[in-house]
N, CA, C and O atoms as a MOPAC input file, in Angstrom:
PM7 MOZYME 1SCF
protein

 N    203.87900 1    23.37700 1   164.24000 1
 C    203.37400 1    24.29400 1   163.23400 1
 C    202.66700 1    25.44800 1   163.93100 1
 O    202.00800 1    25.22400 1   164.94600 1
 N    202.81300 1    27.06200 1   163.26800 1
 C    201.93200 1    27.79500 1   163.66600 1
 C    200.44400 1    27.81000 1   163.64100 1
 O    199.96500 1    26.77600 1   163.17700 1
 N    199.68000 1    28.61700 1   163.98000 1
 C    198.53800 1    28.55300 1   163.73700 1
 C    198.23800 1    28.87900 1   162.40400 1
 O    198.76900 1    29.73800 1   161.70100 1
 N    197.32500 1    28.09700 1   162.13300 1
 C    196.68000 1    27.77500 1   160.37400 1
 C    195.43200 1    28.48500 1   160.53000 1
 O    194.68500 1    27.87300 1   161.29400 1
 N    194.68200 1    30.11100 1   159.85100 1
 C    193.96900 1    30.63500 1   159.61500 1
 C    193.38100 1    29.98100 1   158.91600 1
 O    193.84600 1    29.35600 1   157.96300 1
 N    191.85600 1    30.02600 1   159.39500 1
 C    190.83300 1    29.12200 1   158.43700 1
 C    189.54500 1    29.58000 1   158.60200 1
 O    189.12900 1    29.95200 1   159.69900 1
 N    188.66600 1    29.58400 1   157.27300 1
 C    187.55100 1    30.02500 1   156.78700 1
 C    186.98400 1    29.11700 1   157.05700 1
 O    187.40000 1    27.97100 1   157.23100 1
 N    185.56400 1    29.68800 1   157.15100 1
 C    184.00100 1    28.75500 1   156.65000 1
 C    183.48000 1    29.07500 1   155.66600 1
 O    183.71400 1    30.22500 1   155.29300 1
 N    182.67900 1    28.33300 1   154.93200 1
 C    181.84700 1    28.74800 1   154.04900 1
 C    180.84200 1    27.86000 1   154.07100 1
 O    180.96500 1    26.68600 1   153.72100 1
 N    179.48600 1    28.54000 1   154.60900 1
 C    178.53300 1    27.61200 1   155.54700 1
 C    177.26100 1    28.08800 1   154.35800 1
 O    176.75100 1    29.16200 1   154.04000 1
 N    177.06400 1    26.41000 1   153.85700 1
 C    175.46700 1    26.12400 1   153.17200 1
 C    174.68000 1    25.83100 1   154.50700 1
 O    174.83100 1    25.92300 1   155.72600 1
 N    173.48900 1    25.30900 1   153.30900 1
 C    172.13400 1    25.19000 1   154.47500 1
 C    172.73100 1    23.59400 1   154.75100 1
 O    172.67600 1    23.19200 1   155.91300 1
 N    173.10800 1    22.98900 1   154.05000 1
 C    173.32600 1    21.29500 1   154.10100 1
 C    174.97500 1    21.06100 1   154.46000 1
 O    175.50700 1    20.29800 1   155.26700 1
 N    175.44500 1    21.86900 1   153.68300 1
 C    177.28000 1    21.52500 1   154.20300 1
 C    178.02500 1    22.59500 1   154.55100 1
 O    177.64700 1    23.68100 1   154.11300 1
 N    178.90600 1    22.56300 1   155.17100 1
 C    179.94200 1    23.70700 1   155.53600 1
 C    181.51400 1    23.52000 1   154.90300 1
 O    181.92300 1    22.36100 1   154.96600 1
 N    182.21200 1    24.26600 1   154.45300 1
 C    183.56200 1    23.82800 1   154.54400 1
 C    184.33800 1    25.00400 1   155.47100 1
 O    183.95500 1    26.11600 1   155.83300 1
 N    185.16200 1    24.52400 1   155.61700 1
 C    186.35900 1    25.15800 1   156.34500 1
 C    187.89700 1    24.80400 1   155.26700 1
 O    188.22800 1    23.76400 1   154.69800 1
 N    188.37200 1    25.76800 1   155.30900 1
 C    189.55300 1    26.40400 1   154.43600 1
 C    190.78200 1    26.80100 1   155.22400 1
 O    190.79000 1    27.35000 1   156.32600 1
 N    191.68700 1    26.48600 1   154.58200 1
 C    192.85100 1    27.13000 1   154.92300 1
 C    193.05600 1    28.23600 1   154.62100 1
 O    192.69500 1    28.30200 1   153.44600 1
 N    193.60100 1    29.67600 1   155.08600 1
 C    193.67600 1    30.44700 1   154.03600 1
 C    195.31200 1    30.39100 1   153.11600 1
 O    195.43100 1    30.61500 1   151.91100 1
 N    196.11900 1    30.13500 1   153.80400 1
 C    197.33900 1    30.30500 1   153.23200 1
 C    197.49900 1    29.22100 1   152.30000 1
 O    198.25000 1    29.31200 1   151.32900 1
 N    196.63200 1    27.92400 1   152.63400 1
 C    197.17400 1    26.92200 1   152.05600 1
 C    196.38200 1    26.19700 1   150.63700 1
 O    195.87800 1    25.09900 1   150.87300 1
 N    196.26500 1    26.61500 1   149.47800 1
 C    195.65300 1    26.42400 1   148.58900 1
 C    195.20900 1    25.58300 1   148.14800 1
 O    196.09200 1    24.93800 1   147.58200 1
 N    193.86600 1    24.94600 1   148.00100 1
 C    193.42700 1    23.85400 1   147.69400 1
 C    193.34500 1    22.43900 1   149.10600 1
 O    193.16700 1    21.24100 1   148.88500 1
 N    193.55000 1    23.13800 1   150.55900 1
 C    193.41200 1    22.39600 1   151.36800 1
 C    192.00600 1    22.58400 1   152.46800 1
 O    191.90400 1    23.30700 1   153.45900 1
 N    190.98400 1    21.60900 1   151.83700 1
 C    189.70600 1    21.78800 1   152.61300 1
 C    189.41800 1    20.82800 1   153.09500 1
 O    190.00500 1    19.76900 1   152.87200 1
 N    188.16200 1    20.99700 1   154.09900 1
 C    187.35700 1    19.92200 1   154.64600 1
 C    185.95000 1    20.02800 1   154.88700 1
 O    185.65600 1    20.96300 1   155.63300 1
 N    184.92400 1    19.28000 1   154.43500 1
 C    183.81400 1    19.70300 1   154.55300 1
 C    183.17300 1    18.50200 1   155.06800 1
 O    183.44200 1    17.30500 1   154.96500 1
 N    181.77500 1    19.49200 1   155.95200 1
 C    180.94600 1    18.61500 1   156.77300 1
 C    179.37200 1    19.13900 1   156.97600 1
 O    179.01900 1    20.13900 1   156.35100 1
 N    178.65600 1    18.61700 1   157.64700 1
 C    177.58500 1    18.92600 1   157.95700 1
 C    176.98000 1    20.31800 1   158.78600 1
 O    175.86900 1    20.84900 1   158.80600 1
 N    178.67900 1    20.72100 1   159.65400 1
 C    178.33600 1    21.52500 1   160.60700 1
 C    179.71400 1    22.33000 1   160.95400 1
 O    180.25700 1    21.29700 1   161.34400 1
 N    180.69300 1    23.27800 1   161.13000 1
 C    181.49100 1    23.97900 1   161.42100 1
 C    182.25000 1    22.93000 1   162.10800 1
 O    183.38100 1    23.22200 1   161.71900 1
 N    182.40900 1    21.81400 1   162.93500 1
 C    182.98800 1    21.16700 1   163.74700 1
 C    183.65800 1    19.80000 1   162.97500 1
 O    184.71200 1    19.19500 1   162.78200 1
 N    181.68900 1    19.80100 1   162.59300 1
 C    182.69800 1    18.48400 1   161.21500 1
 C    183.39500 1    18.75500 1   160.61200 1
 O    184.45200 1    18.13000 1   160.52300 1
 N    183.01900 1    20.21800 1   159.65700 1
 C    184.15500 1    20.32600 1   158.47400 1
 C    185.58000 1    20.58500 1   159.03700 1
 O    186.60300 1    20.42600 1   158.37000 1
 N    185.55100 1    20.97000 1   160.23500 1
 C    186.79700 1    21.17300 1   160.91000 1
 C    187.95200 1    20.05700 1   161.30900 1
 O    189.18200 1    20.06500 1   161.25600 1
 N    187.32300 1    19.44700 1   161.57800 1
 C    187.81700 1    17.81500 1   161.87700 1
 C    188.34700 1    17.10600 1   160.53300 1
 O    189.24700 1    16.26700 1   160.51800 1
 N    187.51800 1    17.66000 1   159.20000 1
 C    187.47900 1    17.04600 1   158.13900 1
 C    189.04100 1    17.81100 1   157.80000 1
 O    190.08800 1    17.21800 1   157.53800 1
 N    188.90000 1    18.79400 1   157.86200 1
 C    190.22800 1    19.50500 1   157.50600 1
 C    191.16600 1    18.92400 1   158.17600 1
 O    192.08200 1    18.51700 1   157.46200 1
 N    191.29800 1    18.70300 1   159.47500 1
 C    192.25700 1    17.97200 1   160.20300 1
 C    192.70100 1    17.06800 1   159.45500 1
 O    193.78400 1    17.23000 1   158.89300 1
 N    191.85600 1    15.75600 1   159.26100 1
 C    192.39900 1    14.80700 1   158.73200 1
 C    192.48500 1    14.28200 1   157.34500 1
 O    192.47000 1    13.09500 1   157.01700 1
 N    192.57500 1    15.32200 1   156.57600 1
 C    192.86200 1    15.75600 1   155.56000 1
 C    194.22900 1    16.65300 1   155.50000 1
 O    194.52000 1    17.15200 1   154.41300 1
 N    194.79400 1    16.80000 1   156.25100 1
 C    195.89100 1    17.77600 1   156.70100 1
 C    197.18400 1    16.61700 1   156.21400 1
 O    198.04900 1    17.05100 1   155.45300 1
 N    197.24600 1    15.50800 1   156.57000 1
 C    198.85200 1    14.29800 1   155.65400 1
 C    198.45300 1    14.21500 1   154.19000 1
 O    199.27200 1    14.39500 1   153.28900 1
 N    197.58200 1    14.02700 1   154.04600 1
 C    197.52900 1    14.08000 1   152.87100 1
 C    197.90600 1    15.19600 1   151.68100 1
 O    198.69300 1    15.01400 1   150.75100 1
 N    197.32800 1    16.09300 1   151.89200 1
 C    197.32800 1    17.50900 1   151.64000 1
 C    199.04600 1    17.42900 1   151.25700 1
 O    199.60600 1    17.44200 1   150.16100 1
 N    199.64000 1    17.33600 1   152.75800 1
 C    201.01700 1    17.38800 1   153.04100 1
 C    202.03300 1    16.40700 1   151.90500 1
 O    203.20300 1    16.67400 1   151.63100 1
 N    201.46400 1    15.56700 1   151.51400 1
 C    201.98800 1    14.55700 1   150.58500 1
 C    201.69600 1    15.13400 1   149.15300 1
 O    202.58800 1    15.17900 1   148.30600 1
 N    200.77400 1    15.45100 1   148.97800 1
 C    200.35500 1    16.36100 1   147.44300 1
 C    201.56100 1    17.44800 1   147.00200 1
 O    202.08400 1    17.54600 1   145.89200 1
 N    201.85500 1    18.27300 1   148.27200 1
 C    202.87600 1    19.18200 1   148.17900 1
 C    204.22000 1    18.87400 1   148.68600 1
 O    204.97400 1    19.76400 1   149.08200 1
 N    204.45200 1    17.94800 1   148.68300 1
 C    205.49500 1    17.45800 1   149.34500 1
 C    206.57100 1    17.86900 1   148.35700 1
 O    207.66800 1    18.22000 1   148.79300 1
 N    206.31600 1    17.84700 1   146.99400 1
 C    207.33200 1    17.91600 1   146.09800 1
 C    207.86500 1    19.26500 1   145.89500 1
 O    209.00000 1    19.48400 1   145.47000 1
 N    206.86100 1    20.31800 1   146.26900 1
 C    206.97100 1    21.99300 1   146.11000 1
 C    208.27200 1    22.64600 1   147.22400 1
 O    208.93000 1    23.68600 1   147.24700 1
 N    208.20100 1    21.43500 1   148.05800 1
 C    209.28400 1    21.59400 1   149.59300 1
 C    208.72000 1    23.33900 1   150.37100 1
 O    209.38200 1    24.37200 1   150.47100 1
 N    207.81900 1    23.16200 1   150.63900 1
 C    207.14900 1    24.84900 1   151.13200 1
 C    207.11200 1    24.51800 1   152.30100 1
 O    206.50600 1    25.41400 1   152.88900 1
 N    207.57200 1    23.31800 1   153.37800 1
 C    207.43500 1    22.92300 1   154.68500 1
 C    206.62200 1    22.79600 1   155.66500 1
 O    206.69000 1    22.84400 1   156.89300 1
 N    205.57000 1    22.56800 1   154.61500 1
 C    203.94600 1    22.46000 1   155.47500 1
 C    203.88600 1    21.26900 1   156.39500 1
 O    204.07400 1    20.18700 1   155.83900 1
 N    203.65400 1    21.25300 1   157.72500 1
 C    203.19400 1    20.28400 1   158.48900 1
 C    202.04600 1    20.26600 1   158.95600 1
 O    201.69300 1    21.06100 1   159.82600 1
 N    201.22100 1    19.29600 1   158.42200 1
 C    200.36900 1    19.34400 1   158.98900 1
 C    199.78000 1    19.19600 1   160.74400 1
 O    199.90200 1    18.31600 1   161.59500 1
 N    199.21400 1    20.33700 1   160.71900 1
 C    198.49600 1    19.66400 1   162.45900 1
 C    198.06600 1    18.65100 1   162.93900 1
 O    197.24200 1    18.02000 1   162.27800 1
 N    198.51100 1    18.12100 1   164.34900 1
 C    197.95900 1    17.19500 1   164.76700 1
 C    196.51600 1    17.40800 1   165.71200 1
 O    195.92000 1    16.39800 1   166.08600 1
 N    196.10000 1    18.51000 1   166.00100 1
 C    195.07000 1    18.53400 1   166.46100 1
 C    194.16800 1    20.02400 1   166.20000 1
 O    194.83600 1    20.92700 1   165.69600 1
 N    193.02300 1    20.26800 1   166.44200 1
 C    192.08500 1    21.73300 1   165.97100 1
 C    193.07600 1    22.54700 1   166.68700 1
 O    193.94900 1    23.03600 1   165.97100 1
 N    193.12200 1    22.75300 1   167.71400 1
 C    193.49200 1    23.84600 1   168.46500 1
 C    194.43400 1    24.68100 1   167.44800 1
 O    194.51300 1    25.90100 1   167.59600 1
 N    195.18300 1    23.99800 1   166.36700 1
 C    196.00300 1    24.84900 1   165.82500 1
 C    195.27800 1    25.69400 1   164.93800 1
 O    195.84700 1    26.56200 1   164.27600 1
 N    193.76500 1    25.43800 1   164.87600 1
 C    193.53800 1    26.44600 1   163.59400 1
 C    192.38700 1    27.25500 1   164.65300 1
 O    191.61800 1    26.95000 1   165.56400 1
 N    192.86700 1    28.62500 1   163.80000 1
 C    192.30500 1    30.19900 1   164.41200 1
 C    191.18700 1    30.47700 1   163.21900 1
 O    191.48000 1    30.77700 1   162.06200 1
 N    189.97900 1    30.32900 1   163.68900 1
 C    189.02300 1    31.09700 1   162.29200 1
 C    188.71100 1    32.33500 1   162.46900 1
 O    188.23700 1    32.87500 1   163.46800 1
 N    189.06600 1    32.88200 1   161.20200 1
 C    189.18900 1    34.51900 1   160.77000 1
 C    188.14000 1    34.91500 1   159.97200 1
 O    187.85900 1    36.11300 1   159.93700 1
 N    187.30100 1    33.84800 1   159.10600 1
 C    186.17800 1    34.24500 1   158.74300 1
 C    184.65800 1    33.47500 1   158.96200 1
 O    184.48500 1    32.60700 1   159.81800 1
 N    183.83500 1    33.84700 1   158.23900 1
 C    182.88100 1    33.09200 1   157.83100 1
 C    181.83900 1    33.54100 1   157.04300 1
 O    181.07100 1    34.41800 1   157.44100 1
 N    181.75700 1    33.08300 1   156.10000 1
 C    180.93000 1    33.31800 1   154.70200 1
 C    179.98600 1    33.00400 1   154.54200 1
 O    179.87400 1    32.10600 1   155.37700 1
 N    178.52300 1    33.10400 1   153.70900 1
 C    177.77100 1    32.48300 1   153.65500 1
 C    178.05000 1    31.69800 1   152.41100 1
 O    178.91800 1    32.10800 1   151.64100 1
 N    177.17000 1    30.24800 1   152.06800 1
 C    177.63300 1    29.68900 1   150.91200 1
 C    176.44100 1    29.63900 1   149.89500 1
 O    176.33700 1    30.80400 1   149.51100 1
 N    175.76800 1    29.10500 1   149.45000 1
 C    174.52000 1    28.89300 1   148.63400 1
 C    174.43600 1    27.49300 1   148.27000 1
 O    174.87800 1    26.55000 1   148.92700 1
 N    173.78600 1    27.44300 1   147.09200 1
 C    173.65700 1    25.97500 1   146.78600 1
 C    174.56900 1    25.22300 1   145.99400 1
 O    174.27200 1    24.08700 1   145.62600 1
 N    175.80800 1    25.83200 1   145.65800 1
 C    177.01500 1    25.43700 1   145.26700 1
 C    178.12000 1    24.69300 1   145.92000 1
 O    179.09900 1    24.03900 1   145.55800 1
 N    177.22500 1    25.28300 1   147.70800 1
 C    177.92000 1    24.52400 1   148.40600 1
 C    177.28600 1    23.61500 1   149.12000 1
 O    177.88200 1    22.56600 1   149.36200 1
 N    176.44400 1    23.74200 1   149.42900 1
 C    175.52300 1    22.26000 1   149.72400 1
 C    175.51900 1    21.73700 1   148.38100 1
 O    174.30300 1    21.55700 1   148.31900 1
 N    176.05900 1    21.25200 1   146.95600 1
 C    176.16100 1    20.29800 1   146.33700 1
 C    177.47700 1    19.59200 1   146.33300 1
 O    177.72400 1    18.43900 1   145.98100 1
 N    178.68300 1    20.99500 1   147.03600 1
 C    179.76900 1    20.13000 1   147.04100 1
 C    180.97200 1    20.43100 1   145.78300 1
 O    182.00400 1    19.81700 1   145.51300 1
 N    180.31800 1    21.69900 1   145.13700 1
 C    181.21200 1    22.22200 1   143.91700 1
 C    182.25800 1    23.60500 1   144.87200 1
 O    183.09800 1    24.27100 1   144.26700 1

């Protein structure tokens, strides 16, 4: 797979990291690294949700494939996890 562009969106308590191309595929954590990891392995799954759309998403097997292009601040919407 190419490289997968991915956001942050960093609370005081949680962070997520985003796909950008890939809609509705996140991972969130305590810290930019966790949520990153979280996205990782969240990445088959994801892949199984859309499996039926046939858009040929594979998920990554490791970070290196994702390039971050942004980072946002979040508020308390995201340290609750909405």
């Amino acid at each position: 797979m190419a490289s997968v562009q991915v956001f942050y969106e960093i609370g005081v308590k949680r962070t997520y990291a985003g796909a950008v191309a890939w809609l509705g595929w996140y991972g969130s954590g305590r810290d930019e690294e966790s949520a990153l990891q979280a996205l990782l392995a969240t990445g088959p799954r994801y892949a199984a949700a859309i499996q039926a759309a046939r858009l040929g998403f594979q998920p990554p097997s490791d970070v290196q494939a994702f390039d971050i292009t942004e980072r946002v601040p979040g508020n308390s919407t995201t340290d609750f996890g909405a």
